[in-house]
NUTI-296339 format. One record per atom (N, C-alpha, C, CB): residue number from 1; residue in three letters; atom name; x, y, z. Coordinates in steps of 0.05 Angstrom, whole numbers. Glycine has a CB too. Example, Ala and Ser with C-alpha at 12.3 -4.5 7.8 and 13.67 -1.06 7.14 Angstrom:
REM residues 2
seq|type|atom|x|y|z
1|Ala|N|264|-114|156;
1|Ala|CA|246|-90|156;
1|Ala|C|264|-66|156;
1|Ala|CB|226|-89|181;
2|Ser|N|257|-45|142;
2|Ser|CA|273|-21|143;
2|Ser|C|258|1|157;
2|Ser|CB|282|-12|114;
This chain:
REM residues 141
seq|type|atom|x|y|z
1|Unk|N|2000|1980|1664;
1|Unk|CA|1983|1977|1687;
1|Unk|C|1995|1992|1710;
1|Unk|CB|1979|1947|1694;
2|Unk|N|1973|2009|1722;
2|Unk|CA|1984|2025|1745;
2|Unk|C|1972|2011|1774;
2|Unk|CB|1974|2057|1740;
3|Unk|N|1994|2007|1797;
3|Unk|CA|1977|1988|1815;
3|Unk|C|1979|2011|1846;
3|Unk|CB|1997|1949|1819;
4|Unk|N|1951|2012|1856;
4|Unk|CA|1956|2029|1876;
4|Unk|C|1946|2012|1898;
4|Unk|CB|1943|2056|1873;
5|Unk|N|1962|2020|1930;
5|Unk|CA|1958|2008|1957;
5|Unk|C|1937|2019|1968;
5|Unk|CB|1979|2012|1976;
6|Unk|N|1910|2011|1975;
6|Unk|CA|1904|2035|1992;
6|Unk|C|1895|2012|2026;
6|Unk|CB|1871|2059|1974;
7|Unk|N|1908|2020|2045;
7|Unk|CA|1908|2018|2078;
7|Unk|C|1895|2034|2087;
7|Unk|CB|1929|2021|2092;
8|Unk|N|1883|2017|2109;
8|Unk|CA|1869|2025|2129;
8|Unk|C|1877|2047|2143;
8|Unk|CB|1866|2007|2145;
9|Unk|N|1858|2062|2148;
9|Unk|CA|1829|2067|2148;
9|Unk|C|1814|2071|2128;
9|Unk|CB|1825|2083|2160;
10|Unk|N|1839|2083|2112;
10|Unk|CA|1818|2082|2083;
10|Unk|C|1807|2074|2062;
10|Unk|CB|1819|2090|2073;
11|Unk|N|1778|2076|2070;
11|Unk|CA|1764|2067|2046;
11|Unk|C|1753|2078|2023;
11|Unk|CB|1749|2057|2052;
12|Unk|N|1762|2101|2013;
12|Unk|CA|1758|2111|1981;
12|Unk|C|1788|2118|1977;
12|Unk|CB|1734|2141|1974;
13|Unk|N|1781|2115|1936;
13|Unk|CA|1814|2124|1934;
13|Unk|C|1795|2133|1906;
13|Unk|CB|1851|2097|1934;
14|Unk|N|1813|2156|1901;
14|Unk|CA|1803|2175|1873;
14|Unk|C|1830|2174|1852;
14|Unk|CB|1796|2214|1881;
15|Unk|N|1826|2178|1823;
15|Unk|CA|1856|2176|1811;
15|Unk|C|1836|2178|1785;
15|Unk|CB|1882|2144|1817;
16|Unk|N|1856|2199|1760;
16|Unk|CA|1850|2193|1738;
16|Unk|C|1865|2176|1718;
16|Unk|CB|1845|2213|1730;
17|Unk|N|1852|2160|1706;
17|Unk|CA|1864|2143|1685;
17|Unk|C|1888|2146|1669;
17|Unk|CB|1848|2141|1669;
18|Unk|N|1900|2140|1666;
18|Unk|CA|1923|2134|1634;
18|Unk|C|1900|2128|1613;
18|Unk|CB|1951|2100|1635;
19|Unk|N|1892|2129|1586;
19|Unk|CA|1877|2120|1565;
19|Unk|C|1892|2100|1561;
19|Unk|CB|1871|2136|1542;
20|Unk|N|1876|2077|1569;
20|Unk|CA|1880|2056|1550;
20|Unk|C|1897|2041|1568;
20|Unk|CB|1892|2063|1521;
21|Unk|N|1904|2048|1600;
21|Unk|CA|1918|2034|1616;
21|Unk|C|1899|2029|1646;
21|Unk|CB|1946|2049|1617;
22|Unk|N|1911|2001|1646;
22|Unk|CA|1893|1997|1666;
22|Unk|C|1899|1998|1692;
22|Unk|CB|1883|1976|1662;
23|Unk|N|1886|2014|1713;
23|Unk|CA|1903|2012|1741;
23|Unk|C|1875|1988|1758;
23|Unk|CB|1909|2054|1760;
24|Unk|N|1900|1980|1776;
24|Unk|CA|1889|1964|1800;
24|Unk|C|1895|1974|1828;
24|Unk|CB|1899|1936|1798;
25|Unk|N|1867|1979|1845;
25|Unk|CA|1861|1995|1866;
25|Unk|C|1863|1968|1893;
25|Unk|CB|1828|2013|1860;
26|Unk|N|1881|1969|1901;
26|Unk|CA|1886|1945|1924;
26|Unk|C|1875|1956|1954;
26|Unk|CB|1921|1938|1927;
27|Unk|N|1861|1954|1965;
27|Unk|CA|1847|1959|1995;
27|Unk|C|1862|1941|2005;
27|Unk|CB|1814|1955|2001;
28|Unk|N|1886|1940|2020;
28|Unk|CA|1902|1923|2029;
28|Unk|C|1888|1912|2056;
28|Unk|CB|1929|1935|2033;
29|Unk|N|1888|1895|2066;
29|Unk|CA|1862|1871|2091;
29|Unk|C|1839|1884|2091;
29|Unk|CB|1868|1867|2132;
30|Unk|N|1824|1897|2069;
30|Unk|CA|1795|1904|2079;
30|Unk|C|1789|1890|2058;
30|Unk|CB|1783|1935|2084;
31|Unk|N|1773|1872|2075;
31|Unk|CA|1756|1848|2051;
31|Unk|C|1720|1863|2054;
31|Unk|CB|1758|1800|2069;
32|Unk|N|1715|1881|2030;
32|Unk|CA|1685|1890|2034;
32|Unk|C|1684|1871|2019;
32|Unk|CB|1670|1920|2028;
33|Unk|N|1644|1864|2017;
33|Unk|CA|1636|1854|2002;
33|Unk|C|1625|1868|1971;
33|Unk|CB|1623|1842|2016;
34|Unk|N|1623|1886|1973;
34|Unk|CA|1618|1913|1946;
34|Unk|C|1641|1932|1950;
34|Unk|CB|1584|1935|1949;
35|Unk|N|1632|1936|1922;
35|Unk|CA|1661|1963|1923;
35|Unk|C|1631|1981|1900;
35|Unk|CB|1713|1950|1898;
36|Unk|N|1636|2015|1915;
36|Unk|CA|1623|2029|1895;
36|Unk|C|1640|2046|1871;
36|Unk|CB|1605|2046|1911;
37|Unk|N|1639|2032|1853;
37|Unk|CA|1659|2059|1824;
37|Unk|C|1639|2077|1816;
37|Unk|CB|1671|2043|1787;
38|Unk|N|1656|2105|1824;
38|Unk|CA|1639|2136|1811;
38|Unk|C|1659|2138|1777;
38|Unk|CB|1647|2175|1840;
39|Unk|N|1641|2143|1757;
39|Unk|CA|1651|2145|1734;
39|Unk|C|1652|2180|1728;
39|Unk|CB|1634|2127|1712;
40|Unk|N|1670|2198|1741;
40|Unk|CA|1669|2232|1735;
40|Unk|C|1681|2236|1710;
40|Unk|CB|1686|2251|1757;
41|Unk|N|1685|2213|1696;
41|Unk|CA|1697|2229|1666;
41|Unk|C|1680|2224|1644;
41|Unk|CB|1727|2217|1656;
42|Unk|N|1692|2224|1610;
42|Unk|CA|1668|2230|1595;
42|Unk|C|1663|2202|1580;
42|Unk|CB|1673|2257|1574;
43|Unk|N|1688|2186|1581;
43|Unk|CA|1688|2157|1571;
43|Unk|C|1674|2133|1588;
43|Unk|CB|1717|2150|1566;
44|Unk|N|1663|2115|1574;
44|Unk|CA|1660|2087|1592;
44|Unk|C|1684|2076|1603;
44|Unk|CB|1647|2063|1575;
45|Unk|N|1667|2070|1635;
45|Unk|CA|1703|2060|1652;
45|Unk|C|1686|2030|1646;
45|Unk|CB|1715|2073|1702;
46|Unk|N|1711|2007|1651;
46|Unk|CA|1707|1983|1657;
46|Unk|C|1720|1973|1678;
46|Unk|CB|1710|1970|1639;
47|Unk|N|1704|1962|1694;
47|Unk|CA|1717|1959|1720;
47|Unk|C|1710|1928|1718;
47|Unk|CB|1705|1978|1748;
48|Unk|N|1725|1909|1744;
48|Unk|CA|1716|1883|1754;
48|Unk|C|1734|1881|1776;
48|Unk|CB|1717|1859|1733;
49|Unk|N|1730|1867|1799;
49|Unk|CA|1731|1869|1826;
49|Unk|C|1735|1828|1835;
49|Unk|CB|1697|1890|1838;
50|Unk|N|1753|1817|1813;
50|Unk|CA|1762|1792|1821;
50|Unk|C|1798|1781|1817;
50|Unk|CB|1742|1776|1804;
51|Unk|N|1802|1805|1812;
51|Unk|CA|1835|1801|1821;
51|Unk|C|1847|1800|1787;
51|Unk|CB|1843|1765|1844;
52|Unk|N|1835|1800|1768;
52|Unk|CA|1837|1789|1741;
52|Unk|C|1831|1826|1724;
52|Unk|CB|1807|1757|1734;
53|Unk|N|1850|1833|1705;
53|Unk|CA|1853|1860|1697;
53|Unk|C|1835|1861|1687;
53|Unk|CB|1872|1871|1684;
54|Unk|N|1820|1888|1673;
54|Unk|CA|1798|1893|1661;
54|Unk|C|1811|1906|1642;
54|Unk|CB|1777|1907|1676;
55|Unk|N|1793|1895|1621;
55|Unk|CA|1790|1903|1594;
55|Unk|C|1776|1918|1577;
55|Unk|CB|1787|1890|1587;
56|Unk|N|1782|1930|1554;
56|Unk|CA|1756|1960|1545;
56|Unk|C|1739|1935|1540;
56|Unk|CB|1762|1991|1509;
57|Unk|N|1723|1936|1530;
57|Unk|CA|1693|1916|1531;
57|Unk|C|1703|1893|1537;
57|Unk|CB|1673|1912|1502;
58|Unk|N|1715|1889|1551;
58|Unk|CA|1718|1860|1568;
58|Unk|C|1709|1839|1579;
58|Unk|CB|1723|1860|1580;
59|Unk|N|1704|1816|1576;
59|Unk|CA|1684|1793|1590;
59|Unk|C|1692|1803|1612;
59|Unk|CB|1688|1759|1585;
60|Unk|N|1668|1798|1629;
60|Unk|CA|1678|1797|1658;
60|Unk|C|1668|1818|1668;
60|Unk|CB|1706|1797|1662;
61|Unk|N|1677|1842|1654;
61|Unk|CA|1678|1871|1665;
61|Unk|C|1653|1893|1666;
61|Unk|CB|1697|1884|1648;
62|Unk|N|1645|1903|1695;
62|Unk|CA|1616|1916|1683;
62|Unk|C|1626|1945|1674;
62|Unk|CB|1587|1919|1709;
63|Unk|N|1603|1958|1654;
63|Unk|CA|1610|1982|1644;
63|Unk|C|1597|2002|1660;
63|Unk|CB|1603|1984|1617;
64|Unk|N|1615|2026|1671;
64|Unk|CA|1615|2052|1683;
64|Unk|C|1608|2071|1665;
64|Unk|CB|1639|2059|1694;
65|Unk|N|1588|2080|1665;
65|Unk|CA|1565|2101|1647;
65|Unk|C|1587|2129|1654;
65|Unk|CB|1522|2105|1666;
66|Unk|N|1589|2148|1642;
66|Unk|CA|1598|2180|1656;
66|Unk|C|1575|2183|1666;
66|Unk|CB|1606|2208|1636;
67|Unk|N|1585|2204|1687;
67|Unk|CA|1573|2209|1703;
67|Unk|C|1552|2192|1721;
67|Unk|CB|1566|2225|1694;
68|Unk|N|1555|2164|1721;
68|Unk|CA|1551|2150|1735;
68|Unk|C|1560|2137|1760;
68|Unk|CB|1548|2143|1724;
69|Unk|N|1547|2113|1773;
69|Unk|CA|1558|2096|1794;
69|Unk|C|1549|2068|1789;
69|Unk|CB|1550|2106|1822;
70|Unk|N|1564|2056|1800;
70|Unk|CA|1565|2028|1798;
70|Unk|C|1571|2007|1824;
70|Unk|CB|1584|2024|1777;
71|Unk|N|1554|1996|1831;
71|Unk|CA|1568|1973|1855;
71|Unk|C|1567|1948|1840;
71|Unk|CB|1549|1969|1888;
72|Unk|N|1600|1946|1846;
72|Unk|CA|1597|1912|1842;
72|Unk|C|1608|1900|1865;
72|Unk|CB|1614|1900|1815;
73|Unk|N|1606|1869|1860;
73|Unk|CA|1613|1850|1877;
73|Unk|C|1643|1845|1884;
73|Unk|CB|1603|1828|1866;
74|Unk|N|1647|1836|1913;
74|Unk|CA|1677|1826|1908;
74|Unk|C|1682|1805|1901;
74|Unk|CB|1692|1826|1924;
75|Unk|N|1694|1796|1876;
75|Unk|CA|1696|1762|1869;
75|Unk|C|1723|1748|1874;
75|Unk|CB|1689|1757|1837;
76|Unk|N|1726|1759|1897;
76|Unk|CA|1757|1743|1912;
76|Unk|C|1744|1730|1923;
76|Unk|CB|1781|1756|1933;
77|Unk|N|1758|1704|1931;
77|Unk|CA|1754|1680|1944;
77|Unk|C|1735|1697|1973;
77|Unk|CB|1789|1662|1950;
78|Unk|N|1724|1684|1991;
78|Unk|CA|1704|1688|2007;
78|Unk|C|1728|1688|2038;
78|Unk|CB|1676|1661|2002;
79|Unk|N|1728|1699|2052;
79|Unk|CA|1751|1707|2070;
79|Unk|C|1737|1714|2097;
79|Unk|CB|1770|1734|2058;
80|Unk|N|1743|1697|2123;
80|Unk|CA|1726|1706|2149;
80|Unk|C|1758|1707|2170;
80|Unk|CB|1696|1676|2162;
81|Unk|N|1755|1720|2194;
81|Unk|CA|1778|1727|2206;
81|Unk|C|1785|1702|2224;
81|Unk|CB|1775|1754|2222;
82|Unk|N|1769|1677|2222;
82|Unk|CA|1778|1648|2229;
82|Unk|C|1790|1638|2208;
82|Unk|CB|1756|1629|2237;
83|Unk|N|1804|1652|2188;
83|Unk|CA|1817|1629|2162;
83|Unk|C|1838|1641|2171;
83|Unk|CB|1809|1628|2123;
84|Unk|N|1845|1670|2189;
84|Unk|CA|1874|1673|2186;
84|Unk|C|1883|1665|2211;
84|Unk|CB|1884|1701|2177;
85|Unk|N|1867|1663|2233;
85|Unk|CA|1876|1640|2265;
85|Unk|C|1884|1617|2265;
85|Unk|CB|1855|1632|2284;
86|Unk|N|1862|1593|2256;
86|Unk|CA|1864|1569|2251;
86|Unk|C|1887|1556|2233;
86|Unk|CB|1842|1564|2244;
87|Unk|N|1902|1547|2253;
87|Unk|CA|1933|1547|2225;
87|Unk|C|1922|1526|2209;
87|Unk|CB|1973|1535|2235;
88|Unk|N|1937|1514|2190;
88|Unk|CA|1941|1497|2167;
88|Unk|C|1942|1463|2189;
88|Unk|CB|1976|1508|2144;
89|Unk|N|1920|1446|2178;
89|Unk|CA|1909|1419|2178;
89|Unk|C|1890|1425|2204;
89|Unk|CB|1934|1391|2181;
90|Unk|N|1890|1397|2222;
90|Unk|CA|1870|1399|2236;
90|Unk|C|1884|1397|2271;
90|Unk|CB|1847|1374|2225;
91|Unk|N|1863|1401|2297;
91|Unk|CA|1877|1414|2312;
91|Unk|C|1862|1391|2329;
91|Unk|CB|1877|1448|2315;
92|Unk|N|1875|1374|2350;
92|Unk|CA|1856|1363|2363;
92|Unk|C|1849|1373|2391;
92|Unk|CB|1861|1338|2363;
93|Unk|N|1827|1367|2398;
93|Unk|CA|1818|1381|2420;
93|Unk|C|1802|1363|2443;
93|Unk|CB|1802|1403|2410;
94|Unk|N|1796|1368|2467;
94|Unk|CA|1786|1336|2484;
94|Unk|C|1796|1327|2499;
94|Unk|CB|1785|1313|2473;
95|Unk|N|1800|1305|2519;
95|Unk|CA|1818|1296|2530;
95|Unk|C|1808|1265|2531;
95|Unk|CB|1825|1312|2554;
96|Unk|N|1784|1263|2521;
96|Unk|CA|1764|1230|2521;
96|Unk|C|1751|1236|2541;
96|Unk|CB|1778|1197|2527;
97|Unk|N|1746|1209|2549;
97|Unk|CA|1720|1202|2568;
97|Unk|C|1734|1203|2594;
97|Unk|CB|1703|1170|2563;
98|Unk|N|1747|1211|2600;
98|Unk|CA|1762|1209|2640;
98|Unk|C|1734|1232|2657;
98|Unk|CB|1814|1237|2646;
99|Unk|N|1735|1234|2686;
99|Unk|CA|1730|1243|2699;
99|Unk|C|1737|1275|2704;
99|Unk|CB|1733|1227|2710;
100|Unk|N|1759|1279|2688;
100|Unk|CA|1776|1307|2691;
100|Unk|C|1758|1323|2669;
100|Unk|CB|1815|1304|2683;
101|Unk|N|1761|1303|2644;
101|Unk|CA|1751|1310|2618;
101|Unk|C|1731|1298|2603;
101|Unk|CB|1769|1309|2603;
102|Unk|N|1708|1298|2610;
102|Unk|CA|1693|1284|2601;
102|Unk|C|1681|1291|2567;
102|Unk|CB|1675|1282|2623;
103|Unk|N|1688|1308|2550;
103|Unk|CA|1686|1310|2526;
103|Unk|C|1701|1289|2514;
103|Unk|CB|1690|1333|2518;
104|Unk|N|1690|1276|2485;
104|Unk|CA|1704|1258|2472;
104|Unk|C|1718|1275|2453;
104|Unk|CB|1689|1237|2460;
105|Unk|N|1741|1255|2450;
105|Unk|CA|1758|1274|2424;
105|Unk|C|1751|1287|2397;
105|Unk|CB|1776|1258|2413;
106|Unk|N|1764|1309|2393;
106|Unk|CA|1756|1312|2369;
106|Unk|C|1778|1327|2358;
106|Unk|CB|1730|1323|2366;
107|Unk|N|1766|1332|2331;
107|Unk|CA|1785|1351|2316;
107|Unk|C|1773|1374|2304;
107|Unk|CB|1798|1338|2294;
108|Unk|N|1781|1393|2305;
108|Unk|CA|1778|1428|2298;
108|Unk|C|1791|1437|2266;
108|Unk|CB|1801|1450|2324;
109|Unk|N|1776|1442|2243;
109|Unk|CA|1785|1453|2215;
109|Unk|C|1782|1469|2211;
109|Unk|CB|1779|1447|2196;
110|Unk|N|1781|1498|2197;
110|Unk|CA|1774|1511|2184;
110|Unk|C|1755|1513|2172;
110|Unk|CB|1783|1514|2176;
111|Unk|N|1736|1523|2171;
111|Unk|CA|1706|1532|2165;
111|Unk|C|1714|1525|2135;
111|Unk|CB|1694|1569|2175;
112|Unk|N|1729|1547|2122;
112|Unk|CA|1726|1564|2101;
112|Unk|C|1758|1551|2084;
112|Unk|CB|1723|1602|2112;
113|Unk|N|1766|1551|2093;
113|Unk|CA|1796|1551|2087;
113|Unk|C|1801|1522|2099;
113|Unk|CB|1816|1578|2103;
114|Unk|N|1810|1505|2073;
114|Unk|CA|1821|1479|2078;
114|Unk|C|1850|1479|2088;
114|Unk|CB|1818|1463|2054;
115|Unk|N|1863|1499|2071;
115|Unk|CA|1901|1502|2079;
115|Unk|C|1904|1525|2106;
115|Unk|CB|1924|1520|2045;
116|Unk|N|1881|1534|2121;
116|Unk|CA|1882|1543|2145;
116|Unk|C|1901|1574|2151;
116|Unk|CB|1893|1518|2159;
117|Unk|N|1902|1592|2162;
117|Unk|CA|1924|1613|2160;
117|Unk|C|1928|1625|2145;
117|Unk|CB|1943|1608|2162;
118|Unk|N|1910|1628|2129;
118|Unk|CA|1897|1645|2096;
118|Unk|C|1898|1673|2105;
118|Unk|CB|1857|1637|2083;
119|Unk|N|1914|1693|2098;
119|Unk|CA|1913|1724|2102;
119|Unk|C|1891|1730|2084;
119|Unk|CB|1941|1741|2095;
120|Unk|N|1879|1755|2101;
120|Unk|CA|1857|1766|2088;
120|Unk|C|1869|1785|2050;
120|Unk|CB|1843|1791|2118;
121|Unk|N|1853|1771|2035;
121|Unk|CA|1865|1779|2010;
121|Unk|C|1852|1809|2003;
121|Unk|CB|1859|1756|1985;
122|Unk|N|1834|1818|2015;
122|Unk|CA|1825|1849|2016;
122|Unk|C|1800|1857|1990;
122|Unk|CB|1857|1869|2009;
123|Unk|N|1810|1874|1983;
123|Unk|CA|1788|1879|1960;
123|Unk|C|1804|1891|1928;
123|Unk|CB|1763|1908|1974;
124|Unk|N|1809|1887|1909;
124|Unk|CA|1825|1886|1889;
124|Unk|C|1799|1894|1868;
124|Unk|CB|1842|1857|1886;
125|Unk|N|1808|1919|1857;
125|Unk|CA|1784|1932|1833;
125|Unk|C|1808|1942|1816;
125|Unk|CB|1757|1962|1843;
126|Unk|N|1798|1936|1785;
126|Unk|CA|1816|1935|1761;
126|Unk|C|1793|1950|1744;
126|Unk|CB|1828|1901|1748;
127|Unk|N|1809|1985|1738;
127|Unk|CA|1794|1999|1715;
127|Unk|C|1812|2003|1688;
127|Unk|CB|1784|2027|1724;
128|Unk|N|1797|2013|1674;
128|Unk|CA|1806|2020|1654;
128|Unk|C|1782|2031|1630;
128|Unk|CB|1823|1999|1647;
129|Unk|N|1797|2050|1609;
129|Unk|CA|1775|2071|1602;
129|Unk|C|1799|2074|1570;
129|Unk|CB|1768|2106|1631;
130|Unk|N|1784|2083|1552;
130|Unk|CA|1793|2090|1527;
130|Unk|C|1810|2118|1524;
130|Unk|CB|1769|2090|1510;
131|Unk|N|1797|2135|1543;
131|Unk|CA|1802|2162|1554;
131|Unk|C|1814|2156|1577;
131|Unk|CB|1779|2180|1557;
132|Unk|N|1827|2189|1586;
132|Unk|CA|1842|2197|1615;
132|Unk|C|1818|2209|1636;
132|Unk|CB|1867|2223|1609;
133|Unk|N|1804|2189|1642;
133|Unk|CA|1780|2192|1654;
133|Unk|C|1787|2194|1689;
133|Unk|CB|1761|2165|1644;
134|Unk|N|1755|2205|1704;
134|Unk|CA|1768|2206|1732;
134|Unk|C|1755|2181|1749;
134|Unk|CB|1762|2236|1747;
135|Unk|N|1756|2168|1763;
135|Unk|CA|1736|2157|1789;
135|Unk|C|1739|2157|1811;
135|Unk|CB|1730|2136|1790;
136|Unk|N|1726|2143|1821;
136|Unk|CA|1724|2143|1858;
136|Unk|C|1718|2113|1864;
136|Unk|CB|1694|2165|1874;
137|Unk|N|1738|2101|1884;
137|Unk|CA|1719|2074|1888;
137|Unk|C|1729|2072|1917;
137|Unk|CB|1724|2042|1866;
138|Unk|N|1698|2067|1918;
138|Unk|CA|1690|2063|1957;
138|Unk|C|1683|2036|1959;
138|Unk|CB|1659|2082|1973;
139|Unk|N|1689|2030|1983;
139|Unk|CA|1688|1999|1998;
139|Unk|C|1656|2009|1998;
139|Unk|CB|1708|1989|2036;
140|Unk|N|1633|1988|1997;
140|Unk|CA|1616|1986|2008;
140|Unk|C|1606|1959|2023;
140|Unk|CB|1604|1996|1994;
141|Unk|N|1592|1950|2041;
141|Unk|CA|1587|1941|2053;
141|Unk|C|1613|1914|2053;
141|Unk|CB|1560|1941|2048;
């Protein structure tokens, strides 16, 4: 398995295959919700975009036609930029019923994130191809 970084700003990264080895394309804090894979070589690529390697006909994994494109989904956990503020448990906020403060108490959680202070896990796409094939995979939306 070959594992590559790719940081901001950028969002495409191109690379041709090892046959029969699988690389993983890491978009380090860019959580898109699609990623587009271009298939420029002559074999079926298999890609999947949930943190879990891909396999030649692999559960899980959609198949990249040559000379095709493909968007898939990101299937990492669901990630908003309030899971990495809001630290871990709950935060209270209020002061009661006084004249200074007239809101009643309360407490503040995390939307999304129960353990709170969750770094953004980014976008993680895992190919692999029978052949030394080429692609392209762009963040989309």
């Amino acid at each position: 398995m070959t594992d590559y970084s790719v940081t901001p700003p950028n969002t495409t990264f191109s690379q041709t295959l090892t046959a029969s080895t699988a690389d993983t394309v890491t978009f380090t804090d860019q959580r898109a919700r699609y990623a587009s894979i271009t298939n420029t070589g002559s074999a079926v690529l298999y890609a999947r975009a949930d943190g879990q390697a891909a396999a030649i006909g692999g559960e899980g994994c959609i198949a990249v036609l040559p000379g095709t494109e493909a968007v898939i989904a990101n299937g990492l956990p669901m990630w908003f930029p309030s899971s990495n503020v809001i630290p871990q448990g709950v935060n209270q906020f209020g002061g009661g019923n006084t004249s200074s403060s007239p809101s009643s108490p309360g407490m503040v959680q995390s939307q999304r994130s129960l353990a709170g202070g969750v770094s953004n896990p980014g976008t993680v796409i895992s190919l692999i191809s029978t052949a030394a094939d080429t692609y392209t995979v762009a963040l989309a939306g």
